[in-house]
Biopython code that builds the backbone (N, CA, C, O; Angstrom):
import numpy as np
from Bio.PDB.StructureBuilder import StructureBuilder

atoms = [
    (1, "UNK", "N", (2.994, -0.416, -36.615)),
    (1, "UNK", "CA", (2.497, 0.600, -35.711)),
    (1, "UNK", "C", (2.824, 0.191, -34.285)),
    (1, "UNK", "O", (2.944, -0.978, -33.918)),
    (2, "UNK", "N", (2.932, 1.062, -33.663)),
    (2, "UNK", "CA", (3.642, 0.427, -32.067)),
    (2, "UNK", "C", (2.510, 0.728, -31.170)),
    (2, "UNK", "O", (1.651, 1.590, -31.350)),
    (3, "UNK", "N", (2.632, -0.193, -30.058)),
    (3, "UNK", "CA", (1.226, -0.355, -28.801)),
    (3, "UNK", "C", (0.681, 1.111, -28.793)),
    (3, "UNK", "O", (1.404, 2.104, -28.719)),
    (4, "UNK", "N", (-0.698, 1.124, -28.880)),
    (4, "UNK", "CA", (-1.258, 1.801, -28.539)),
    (4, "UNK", "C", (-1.519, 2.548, -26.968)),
    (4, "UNK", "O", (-2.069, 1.723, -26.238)),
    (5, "UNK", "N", (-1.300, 3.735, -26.329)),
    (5, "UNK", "CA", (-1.970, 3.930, -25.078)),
    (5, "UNK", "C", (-2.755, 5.103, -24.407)),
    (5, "UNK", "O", (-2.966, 6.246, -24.811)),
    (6, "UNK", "N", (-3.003, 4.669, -23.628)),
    (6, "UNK", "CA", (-3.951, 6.255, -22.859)),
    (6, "UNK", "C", (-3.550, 7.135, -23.577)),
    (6, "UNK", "O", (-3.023, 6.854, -24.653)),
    (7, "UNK", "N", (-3.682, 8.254, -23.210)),
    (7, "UNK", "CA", (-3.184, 9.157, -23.078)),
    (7, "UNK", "C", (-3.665, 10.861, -22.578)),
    (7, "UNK", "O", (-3.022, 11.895, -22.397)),
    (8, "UNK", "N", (-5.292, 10.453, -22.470)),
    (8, "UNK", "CA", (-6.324, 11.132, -22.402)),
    (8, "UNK", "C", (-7.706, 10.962, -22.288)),
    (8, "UNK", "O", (-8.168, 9.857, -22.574)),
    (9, "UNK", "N", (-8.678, 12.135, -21.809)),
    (9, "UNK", "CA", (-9.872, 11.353, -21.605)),
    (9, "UNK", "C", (-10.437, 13.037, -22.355)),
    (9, "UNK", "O", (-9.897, 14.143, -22.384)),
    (10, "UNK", "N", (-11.659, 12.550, -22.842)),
    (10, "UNK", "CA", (-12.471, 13.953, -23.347)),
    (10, "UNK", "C", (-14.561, 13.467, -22.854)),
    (10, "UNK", "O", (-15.398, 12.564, -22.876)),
    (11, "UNK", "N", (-14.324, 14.872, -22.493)),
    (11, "UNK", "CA", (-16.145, 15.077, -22.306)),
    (11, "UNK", "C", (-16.556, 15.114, -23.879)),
    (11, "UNK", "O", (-15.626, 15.221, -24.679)),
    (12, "UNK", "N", (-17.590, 15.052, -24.269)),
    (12, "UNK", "CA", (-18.686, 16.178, -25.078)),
    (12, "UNK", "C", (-19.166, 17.308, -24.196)),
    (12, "UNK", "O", (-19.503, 17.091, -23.032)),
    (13, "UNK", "N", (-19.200, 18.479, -24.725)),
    (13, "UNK", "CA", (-20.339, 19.380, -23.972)),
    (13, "UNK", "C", (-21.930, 19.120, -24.662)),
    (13, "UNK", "O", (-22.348, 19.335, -25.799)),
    (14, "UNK", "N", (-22.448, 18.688, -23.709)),
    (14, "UNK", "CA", (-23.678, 18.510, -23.825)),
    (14, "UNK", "C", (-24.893, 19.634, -23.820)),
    (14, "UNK", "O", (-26.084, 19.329, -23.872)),
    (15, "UNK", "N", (-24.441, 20.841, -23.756)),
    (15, "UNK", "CA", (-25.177, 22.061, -23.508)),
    (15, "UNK", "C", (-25.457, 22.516, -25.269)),
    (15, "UNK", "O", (-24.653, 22.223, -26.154)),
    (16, "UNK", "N", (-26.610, 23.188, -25.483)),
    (16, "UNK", "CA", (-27.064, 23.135, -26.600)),
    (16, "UNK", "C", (-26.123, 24.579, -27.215)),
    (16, "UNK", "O", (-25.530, 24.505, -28.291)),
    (17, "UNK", "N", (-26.098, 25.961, -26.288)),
    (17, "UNK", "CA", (-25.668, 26.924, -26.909)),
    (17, "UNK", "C", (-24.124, 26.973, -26.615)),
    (17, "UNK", "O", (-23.639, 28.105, -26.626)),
    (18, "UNK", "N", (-23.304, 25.955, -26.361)),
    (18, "UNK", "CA", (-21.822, 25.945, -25.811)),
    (18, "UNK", "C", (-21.070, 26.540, -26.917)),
    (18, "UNK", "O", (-21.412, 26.591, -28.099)),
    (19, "UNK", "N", (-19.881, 27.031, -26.314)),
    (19, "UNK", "CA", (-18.873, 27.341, -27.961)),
    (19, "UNK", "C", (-18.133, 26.413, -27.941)),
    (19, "UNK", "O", (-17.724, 25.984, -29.020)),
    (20, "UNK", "N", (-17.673, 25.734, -26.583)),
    (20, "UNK", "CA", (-16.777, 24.604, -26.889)),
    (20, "UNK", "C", (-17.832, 23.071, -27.417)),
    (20, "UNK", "O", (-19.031, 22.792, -27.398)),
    (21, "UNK", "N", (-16.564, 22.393, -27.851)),
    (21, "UNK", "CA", (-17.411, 20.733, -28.037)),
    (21, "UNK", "C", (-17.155, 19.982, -26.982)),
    (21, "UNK", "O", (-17.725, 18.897, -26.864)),
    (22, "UNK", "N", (-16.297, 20.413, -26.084)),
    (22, "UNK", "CA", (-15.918, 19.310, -24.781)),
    (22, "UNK", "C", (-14.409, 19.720, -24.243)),
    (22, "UNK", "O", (-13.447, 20.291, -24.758)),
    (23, "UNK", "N", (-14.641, 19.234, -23.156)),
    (23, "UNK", "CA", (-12.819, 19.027, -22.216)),
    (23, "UNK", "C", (-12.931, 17.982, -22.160)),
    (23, "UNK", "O", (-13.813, 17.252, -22.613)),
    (24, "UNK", "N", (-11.395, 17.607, -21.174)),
    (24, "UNK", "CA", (-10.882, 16.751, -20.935)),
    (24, "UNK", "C", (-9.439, 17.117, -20.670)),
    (24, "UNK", "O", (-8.883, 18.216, -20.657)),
    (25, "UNK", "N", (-8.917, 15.703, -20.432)),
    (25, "UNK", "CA", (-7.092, 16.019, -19.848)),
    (25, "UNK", "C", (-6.053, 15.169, -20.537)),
    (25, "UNK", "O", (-6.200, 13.953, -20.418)),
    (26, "UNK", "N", (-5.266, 15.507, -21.073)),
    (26, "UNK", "CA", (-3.988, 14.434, -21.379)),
    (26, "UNK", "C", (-2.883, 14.952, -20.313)),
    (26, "UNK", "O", (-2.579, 15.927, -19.626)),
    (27, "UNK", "N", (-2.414, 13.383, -20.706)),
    (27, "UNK", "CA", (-1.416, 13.334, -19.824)),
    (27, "UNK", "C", (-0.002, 12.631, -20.747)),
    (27, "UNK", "O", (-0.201, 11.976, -21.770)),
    (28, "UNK", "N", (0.703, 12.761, -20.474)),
    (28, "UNK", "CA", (2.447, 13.066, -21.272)),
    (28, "UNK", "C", (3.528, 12.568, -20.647)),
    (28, "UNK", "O", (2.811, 12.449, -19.653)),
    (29, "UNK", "N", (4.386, 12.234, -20.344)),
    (29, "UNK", "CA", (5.143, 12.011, -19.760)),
    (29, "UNK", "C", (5.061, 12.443, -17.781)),
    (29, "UNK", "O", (5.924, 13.046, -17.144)),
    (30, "UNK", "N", (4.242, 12.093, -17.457)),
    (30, "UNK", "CA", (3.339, 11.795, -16.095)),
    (30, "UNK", "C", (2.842, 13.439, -15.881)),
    (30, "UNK", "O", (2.557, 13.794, -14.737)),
    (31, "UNK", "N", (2.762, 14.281, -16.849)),
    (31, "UNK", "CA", (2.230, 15.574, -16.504)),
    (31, "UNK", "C", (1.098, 15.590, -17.488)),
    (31, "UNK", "O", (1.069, 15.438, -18.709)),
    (32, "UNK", "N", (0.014, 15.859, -16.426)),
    (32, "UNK", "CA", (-1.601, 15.783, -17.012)),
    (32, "UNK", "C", (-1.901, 17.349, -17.125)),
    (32, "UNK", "O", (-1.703, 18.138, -16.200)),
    (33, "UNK", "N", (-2.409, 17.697, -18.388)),
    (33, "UNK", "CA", (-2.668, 18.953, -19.010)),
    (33, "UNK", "C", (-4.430, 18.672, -19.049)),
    (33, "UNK", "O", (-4.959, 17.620, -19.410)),
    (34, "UNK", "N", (-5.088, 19.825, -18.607)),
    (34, "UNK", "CA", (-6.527, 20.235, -18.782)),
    (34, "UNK", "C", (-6.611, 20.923, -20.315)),
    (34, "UNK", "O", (-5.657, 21.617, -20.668)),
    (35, "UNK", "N", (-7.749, 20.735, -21.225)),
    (35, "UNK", "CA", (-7.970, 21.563, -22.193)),
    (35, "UNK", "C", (-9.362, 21.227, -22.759)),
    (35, "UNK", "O", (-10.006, 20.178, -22.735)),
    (36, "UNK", "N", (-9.675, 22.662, -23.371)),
    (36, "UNK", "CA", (-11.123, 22.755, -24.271)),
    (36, "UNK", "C", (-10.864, 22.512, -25.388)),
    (36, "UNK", "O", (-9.763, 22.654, -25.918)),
    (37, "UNK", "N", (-12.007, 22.053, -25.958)),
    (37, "UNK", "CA", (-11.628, 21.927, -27.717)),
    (37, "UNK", "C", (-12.809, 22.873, -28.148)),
    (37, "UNK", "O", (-13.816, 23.204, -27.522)),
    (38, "UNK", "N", (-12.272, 23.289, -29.721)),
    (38, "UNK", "CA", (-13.502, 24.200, -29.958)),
    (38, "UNK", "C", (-13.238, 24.300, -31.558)),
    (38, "UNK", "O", (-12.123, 24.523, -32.030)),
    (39, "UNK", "N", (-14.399, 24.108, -32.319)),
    (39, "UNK", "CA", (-14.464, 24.145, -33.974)),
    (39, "UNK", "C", (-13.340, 25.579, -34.190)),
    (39, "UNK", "O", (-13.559, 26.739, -33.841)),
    (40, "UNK", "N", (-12.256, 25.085, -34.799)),
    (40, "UNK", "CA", (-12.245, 25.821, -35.836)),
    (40, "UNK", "C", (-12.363, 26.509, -36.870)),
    (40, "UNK", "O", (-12.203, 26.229, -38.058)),
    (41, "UNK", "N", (-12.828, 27.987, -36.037)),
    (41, "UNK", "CA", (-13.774, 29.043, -36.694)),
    (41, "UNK", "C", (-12.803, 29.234, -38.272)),
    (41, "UNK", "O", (-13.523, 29.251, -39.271)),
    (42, "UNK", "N", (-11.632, 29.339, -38.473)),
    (42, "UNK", "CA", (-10.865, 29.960, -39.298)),
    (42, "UNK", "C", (-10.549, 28.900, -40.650)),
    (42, "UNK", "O", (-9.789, 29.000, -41.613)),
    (43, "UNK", "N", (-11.159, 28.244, -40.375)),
    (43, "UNK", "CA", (-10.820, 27.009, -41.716)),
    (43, "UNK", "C", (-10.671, 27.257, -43.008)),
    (43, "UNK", "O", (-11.556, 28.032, -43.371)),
    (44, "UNK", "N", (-9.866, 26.917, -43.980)),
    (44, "UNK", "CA", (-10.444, 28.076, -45.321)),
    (44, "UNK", "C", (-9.847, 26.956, -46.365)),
    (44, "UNK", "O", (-10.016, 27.356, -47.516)),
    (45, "UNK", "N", (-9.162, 25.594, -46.311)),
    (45, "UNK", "CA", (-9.368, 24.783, -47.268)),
    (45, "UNK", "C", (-9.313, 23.021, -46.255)),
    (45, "UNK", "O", (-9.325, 22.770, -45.049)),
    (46, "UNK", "N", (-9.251, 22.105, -47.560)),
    (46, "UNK", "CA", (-9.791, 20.613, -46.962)),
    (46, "UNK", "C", (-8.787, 20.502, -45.609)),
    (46, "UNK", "O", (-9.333, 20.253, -44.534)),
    (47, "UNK", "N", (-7.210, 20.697, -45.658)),
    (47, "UNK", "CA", (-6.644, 20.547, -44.650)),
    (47, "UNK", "C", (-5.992, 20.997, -43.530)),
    (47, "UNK", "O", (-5.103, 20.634, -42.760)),
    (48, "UNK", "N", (-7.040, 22.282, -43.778)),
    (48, "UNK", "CA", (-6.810, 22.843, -41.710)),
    (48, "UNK", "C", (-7.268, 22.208, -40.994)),
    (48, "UNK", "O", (-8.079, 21.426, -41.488)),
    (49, "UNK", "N", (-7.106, 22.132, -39.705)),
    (49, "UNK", "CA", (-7.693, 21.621, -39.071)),
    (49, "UNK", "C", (-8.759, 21.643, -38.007)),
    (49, "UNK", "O", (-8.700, 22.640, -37.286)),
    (50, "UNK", "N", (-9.843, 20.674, -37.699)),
    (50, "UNK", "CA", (-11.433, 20.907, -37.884)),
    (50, "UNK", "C", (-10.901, 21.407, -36.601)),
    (50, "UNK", "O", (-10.245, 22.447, -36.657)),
    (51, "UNK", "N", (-11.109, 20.729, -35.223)),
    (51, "UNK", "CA", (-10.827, 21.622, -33.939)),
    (51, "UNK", "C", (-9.510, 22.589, -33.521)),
    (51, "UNK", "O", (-8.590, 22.818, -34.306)),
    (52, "UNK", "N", (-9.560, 22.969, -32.532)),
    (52, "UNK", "CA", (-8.318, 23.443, -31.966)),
    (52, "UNK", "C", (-8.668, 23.289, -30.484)),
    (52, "UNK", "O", (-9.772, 23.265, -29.940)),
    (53, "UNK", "N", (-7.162, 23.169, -29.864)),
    (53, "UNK", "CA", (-7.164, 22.302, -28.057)),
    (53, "UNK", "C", (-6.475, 23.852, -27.802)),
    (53, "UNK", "O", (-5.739, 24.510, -28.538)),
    (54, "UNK", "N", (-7.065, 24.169, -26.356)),
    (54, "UNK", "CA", (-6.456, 25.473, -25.617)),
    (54, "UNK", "C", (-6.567, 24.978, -23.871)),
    (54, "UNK", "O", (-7.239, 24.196, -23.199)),
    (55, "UNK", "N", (-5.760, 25.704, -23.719)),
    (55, "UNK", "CA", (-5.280, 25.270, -22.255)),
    (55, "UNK", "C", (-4.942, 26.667, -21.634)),
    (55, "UNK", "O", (-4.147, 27.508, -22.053)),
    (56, "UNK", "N", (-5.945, 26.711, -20.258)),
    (56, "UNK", "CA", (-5.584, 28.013, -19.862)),
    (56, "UNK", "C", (-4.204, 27.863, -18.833)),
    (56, "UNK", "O", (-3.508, 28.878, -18.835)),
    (57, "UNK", "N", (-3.660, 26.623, -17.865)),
    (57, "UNK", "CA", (-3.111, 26.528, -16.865)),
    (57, "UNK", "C", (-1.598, 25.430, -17.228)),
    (57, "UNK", "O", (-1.720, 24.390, -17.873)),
    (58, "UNK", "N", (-0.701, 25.754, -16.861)),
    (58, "UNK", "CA", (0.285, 24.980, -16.469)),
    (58, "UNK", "C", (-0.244, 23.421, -16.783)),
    (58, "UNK", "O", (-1.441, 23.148, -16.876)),
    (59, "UNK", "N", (0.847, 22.429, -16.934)),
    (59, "UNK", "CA", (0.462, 20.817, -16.842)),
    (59, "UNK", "C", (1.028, 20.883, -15.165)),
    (59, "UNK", "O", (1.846, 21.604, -14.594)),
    (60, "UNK", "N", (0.109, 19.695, -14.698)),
    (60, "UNK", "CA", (0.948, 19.738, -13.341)),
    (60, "UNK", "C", (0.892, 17.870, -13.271)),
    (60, "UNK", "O", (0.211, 17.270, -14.104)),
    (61, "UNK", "N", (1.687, 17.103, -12.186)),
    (61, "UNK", "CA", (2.129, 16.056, -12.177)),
    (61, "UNK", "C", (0.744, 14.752, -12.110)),
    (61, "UNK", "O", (-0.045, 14.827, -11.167)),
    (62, "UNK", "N", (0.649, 14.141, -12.682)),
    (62, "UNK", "CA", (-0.785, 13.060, -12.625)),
    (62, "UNK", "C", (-0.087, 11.915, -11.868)),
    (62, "UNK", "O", (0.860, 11.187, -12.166)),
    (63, "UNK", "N", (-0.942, 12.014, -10.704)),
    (63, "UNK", "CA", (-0.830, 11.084, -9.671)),
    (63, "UNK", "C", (-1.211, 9.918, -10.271)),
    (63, "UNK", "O", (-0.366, 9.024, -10.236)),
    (64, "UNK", "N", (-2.380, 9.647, -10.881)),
    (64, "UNK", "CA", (-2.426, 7.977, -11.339)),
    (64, "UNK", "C", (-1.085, 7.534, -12.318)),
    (64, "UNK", "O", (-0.556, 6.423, -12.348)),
    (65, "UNK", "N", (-0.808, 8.413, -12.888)),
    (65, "UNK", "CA", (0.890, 7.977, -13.742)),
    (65, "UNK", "C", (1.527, 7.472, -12.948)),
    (65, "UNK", "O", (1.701, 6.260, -13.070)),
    (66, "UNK", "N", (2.130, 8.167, -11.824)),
    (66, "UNK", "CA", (2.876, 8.260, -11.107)),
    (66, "UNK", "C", (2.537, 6.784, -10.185)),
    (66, "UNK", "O", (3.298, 5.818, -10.240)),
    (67, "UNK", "N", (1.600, 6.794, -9.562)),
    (67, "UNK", "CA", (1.551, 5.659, -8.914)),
    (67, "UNK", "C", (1.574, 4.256, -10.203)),
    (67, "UNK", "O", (2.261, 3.264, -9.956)),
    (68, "UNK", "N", (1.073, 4.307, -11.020)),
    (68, "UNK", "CA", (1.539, 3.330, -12.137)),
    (68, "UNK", "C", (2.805, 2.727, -11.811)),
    (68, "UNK", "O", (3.147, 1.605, -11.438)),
    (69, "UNK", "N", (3.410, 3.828, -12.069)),
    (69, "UNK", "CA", (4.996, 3.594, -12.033)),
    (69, "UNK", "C", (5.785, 3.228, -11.077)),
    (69, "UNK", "O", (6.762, 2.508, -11.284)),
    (70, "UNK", "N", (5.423, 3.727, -9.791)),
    (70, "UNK", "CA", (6.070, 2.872, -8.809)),
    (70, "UNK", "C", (5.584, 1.698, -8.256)),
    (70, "UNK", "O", (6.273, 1.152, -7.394)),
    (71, "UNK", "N", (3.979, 0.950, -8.759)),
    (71, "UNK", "CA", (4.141, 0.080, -8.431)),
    (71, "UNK", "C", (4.562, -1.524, -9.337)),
    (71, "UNK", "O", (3.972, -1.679, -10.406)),
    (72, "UNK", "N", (5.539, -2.633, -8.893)),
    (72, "UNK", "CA", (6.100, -3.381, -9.600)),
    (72, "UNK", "C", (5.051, -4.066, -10.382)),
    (72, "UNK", "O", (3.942, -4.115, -9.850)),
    (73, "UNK", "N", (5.200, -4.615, -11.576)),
    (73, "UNK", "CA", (4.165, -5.886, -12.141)),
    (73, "UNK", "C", (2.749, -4.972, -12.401)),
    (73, "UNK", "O", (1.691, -5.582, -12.561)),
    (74, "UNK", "N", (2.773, -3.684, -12.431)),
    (74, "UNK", "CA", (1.449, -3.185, -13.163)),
    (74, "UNK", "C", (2.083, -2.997, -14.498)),
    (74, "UNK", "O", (3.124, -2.357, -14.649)),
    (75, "UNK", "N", (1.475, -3.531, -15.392)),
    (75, "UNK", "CA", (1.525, -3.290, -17.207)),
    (75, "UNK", "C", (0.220, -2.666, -17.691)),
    (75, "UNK", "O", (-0.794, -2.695, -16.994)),
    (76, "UNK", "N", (0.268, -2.058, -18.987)),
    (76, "UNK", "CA", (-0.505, -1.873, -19.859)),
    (76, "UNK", "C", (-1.714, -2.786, -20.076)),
    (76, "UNK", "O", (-2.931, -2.615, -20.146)),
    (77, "UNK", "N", (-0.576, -4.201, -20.183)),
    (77, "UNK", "CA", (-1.575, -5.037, -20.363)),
    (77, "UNK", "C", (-3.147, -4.823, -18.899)),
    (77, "UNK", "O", (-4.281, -4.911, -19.369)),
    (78, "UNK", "N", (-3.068, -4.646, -17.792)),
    (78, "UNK", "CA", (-3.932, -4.903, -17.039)),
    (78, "UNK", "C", (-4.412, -3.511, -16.752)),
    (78, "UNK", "O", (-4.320, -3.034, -15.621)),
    (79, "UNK", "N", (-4.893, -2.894, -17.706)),
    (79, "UNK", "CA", (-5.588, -1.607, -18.257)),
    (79, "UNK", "C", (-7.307, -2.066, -18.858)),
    (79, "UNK", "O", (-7.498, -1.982, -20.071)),
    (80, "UNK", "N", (-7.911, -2.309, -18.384)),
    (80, "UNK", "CA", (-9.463, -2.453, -18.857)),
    (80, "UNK", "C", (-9.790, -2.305, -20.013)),
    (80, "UNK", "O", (-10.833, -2.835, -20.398)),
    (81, "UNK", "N", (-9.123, -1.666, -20.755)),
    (81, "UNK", "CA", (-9.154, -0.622, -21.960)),
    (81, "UNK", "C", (-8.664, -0.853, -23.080)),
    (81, "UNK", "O", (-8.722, -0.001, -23.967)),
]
sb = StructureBuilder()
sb.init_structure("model")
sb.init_model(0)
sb.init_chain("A")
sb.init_seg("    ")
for serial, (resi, resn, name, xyz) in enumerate(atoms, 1):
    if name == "N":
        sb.init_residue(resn, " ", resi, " ")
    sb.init_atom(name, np.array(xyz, "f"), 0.0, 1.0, " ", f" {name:<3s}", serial, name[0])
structure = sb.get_structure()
C-alpha cells in the first residue's frame, strides 16, 4: 500500500433535524473542493453506497498546498498527523 495522505477534512453536523451528516473540503492536486455528505436515500441492495458527496461550487486553488510546495525541506513527514 503506498504512503498515506491528507487529503481532506470533514465536520459532523451536529444539529438534531439536519439532512446532511456533515461538510468539509478535499483537496486534489492543490485544488480544494467544498462538499456535503448526505445518507443515501436510494439504497436498494448490500453494495450501494451508504453516503453521497455534492458540491455546489467550482474547486478553487488551496493556498496551504500551494505554500507546501514552494517551501524547500517541508515533507509529509513533518505533518502532525
Amino acid at each position: 500500500m503506498d504512503k498515506l495522505r491528507k487529503v481532506g477534512v470533514f465536520w459532523r453536523n451536529t444539529k438534531k433535524d439536519a439532512k446532511s451528516k456533515g461538510h468539509g473540503e478535499l483537496t486534489i492536486n492543490g485544488m480544494k473542493q467544498d462538499f456535503v455528505m448526505l445518507t443515501n436515500k436510494y439504497k436498494e441492495k448490500s453494495s450501494d453506497p451508504h453516503f453521497t458527496l455534492l458540491s455546489s461550487n467550482e474547486p478553487e486553488v488551496d493556498e496551504w498546498s500551494t505554500k507546501q510546495d514552494d517551501e524547500p525541506g517541508l515533507t509529509d513527514d513533518d505533518t502532525p498527523f
